[in-house]
N, C-alpha and C positions, 0 to 999 in steps of 0.2 A: 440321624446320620452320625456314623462317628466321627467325633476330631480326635484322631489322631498326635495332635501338639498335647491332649489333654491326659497326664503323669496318671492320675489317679482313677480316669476314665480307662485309661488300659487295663491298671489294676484292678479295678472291679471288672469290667468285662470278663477276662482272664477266670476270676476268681467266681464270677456266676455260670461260667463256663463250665468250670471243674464241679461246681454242685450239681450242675443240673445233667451233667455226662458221667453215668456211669464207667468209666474210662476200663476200672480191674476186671470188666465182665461183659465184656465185649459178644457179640456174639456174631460170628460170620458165617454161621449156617445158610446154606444159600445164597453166598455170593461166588463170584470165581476167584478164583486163588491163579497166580501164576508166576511161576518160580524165576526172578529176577538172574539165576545162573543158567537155564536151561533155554537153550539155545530152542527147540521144538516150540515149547512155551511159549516164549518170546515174538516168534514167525508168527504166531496164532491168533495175534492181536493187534493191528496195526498201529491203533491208540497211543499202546502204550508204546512202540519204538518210537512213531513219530516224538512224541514227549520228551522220551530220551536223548532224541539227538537235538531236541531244544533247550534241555536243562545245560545248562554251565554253572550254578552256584546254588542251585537245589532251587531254582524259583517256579519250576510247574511243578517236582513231585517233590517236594520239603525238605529240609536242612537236613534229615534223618537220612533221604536217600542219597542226596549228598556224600554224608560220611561214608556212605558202602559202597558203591558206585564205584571205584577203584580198585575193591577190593578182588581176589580172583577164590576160584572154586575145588581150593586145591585141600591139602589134608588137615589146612586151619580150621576149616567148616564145614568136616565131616558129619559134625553132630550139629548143625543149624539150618535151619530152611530159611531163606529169605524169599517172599513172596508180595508183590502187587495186589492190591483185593478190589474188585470192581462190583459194582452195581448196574450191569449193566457195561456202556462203553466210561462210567463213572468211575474215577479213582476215588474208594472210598480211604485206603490205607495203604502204608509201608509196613509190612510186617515183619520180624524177626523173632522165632520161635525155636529156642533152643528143645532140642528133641528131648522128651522124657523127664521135663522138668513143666512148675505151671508159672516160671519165669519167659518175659518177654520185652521187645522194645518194638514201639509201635507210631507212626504219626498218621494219626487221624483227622479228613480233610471235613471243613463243614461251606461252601459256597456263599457268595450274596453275591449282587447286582456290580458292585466295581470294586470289590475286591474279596478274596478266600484266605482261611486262618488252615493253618495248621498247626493241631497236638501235637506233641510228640510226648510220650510220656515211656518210662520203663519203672514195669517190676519186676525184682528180684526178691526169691521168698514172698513178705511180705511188705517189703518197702519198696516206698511209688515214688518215683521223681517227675515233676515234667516241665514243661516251658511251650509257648502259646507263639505262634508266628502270623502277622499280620502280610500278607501278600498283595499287592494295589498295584492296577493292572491300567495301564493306557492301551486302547484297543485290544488287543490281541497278548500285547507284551509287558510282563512285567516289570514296575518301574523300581519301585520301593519293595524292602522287607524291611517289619520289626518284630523284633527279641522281645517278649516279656519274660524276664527270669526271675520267679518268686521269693525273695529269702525270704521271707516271713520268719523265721526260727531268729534272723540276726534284726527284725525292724529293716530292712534294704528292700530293694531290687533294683535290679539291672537290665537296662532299655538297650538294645542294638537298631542301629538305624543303618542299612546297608542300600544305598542309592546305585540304579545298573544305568550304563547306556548301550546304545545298539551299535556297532560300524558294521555295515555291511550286513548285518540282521545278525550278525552276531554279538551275544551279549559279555560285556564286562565291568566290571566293580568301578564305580567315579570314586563309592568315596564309603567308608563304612567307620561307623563311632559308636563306643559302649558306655555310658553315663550310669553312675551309680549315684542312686536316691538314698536317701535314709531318712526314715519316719521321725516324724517331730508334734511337735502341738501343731503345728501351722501347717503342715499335711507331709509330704513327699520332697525334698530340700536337697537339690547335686550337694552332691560329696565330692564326687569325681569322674574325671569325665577322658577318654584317651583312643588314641587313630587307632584303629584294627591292622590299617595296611600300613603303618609305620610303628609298631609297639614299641615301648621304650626299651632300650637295651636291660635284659634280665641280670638282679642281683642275686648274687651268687645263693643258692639255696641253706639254708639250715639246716645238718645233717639229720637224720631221720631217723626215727627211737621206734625198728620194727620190735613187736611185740605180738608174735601170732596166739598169745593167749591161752597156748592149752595146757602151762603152769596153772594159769589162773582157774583154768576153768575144771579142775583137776579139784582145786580148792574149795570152785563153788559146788560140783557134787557133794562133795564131804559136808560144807555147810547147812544142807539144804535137805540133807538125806533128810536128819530125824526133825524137818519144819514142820509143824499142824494147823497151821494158819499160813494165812496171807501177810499177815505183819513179820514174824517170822523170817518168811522165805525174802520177804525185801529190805531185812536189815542182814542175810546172807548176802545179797546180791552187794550191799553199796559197803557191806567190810569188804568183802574182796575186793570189789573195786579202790577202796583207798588205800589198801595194800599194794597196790599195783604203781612199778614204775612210771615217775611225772612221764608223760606225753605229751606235749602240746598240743598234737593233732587230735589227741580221742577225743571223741561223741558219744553221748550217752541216748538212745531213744527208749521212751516210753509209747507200748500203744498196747492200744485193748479195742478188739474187736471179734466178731461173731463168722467161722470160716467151715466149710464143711471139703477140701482138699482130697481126705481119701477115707473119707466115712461121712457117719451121721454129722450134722452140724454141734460146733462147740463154742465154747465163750474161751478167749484165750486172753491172758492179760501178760503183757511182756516187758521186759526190761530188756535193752540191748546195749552192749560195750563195742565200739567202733575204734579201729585203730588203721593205722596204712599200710598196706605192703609194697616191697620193691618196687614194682611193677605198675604203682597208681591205682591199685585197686585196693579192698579193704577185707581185715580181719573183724569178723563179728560175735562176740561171747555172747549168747542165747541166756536168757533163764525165761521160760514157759509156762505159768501158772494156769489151768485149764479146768475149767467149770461145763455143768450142763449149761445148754444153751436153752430157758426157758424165753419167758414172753421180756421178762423184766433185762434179761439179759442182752436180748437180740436190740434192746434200744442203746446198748453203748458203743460209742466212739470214739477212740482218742488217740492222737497223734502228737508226739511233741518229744524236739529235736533240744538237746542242750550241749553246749560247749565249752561253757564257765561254768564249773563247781560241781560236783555232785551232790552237796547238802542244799541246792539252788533245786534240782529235777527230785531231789526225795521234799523238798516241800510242796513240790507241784504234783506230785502225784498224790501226796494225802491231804490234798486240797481237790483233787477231781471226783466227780460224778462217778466214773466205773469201780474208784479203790473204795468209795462208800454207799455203793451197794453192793461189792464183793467180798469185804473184808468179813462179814462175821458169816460167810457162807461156807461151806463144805468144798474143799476143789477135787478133782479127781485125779492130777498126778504133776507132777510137779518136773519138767524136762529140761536140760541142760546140755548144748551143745558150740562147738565152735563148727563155723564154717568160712570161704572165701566166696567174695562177689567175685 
C-alpha cells in the first residue's frame, strides 16, 4: 500500500513509473479520440460531460485538462487538436497534438483500488518534461492530489499537496502547499515549503538577457563546417558557447539517443543552448551530430540537463558511455539549427 507521507516513496514510484512507461511512443490506435472543442463530439459520450461538469480543479480528468478547460476554439488553436482518448467508457488520456509537428502534451491515467495517478508529460522536438499526480478518492469524490515534480538535473523536488472539500457536492480547495526537498546524504531534507492560495508577494523580477541565438548560431555553422570528428564538432559547440553573452537563465542539454522521425532510424548525439524568450518560452541553439544507428548504437542513452558552467557538461559528456563509443566513429552530417518552443 502506498504511504503517501513517505518523500522518497513518491520519488521512486514516480521514477519507476517513467522507466517502465514508454510515455514518447504512445500508441492510440484503436482507442477513441474525441475533440474536447467539438460540441457533436462532446453530445457523443456522456462519460465524459458528466466528468466535466464534476471537475473544478482538474481532479477526475488531470491538472493538464485543467490548464485548457478555459481555454476557447478560436484562431489561437487553429493548428492544435485537443482530444479525450478512451478505452472504452475509460479515460485513458488528455491529449494535445500540435498538427504537423511529432511535438505534444499529454496526461496519461493509470487506476488502482483508492486512488489513480496521473502523467502528464510534453515533448517538444526532442525534449520530454513531466510530473506524476497522485489522486485519493473517498467514495466517489476526490479528496487529496499530490505533485511530484522531478528536478533531478538540480538534486530537488517538489511535492504539492492540494486537499478539496465538498459544500453542496460541490468541490473546493481547503488548503494547497508546495514543499521543496533537496538531496542530501541522509535522503530528501525541506528546504522550503510555501501556501499555494496565499503565495508570497513576488520580488520584483531580474531584467532578462533575451538572446535568440542566431548570431551564435551563425558562428557555430562556420565552426563546425570543416569538423571530421566528434571531438571536433564539440570543442565548436562549447567556444561558441563561451563566446556568448553571460545569461543567467541558459541551460545547456546533452543527449544522445537513437530516432527514426522521417526516415530510416539514426543514432543522434546532441548538444543543446537554452536561453528565454519574452514570452516564458525558450530559444534553443541545436548542434546534431548523426551516426548510422547499428546494434552498438541503438543501446545508448543520455539525457542531462546543466546550469552552472559549461566546462562542468563538457566534462560530463567525455565522461559518458554514448561520446566513448561515438567518438572515433565516422558520423554522417553534422546539423545546426535554432528554433522556439
Amino acid at each position: 500500500m502506498m504511504d503517501f507521507d513517505n518523500i522518497q516513496g513518491l520519488i521512486d514510484y514516480y521514477r519507476d513509473f517513467m522507466s517502465s512507461h514508454d510515455l514518447k511512443n504512445v500508441d492510440f490506435s484503436g482507442y477513441k479520440k474525441i475533440n474536447l472543442f467539438n460540441k457533436a463530439d462532446l453530445a457523443s459520450n456522456d462519460h465524459l460531460r458528466n466528468l466535466m461538469k464534476m471537475d473544478s480543479h482538474g481532479e477526475y480528468l488531470g491538472r493538464y485538462f485543467h490548464e485548457i478547460k478555459s481555454d476557447k476554439p478560436d484562431d489561437k488553436y487553429i493548428d492544435i487538436d485537443y482530444f479525450a482518448v478512451f478505452d472504452g467508457d475509460r479515460l485513458v488520456a488528455i491529449l494535445m497534438q500540435p498538427r504537423l509537428t511529432d511535438s505534444f502534451v499529454m496526461e496519461l491515467f493509470e487506476y488502482h483500488e483508492d486512488y489513480y495517478i496521473g502523467v502528464k508529460c510534453a515533448v517538444v522536438t526532442k525534449l520530454f518534461a513531466s510530473e506524476l499526480t497522485f489522486y485519493m478518492s473517498s467514495g466517489d469524490k476526490v479528496t487529496e492530489m499530490i505533485t511530484v515534480h522531478d528536478l533531478e538535473i538540480l538534486n530537488k523536488v517538489r511535492i504539492d499537496r492540494t486537499n478539496l472539500e465538498y459544500v453542496e457536492g460541490k468541490a473546493s480547495v481547503k488548503s494547497s502547499v508546495a514543499s521543496l526537498y533537496k538531496k542530501s546524504a541522509k535522503g530528501y531534507e525541506l528546504e522550503k515549503q510555501w501556501d499555494l492560495l496565499n503565495p508570497p508577494k513576488s520580488q520584483k523580477k531580474p531584467k532578462r538577457v533575451i538572446d535568440n541565438q542566431k548570431k551564435l548560431c551563425k558562428m557555430l555553422e562556420k565552426e563546425t563546417k570543416q569538423a571530421e570528428t566528434l571531438d571536433q564538432a564539440i570543442d565548436a559547440f562549447f567556444k561558441v558557447v563561451s563566446s556568448a553573452k553571460p545569461n543567467d537563465e541558459e541551460m545547456l542539454l546533452y543527449e544522445v539517443g537513437c530516432y527514426s522521425f522521417d526516415g530510416p532510424e539514426e543514432c543522434q548525439f546532441s548538444l543543446v543552448r537554452q536561453t528565454p524568450t519574452r514570452d516564458d518560452e525558450f530559444y534553443q541553439m541545436h548542434m546534431e551530430v548523426t551516426y548510422e544507428a547499428g546494434e552498438e548504437e541503438r543501446q545508448l542513452s543520455e539525457c542531462e540537463w546543466h546550469e552552472e558552467g559549461d566546462d562542468d557538461l563538457r566534462e560530463y559528456v567525455h565522461r559518458s558511455k554514448a561520446y566513448n563509443v561515438l567518438k572515433n566513429k565516422q558520423f554522417l552530417k553534422i546539423s545546426v539549427w535554432v528554433d522556439e518552443t
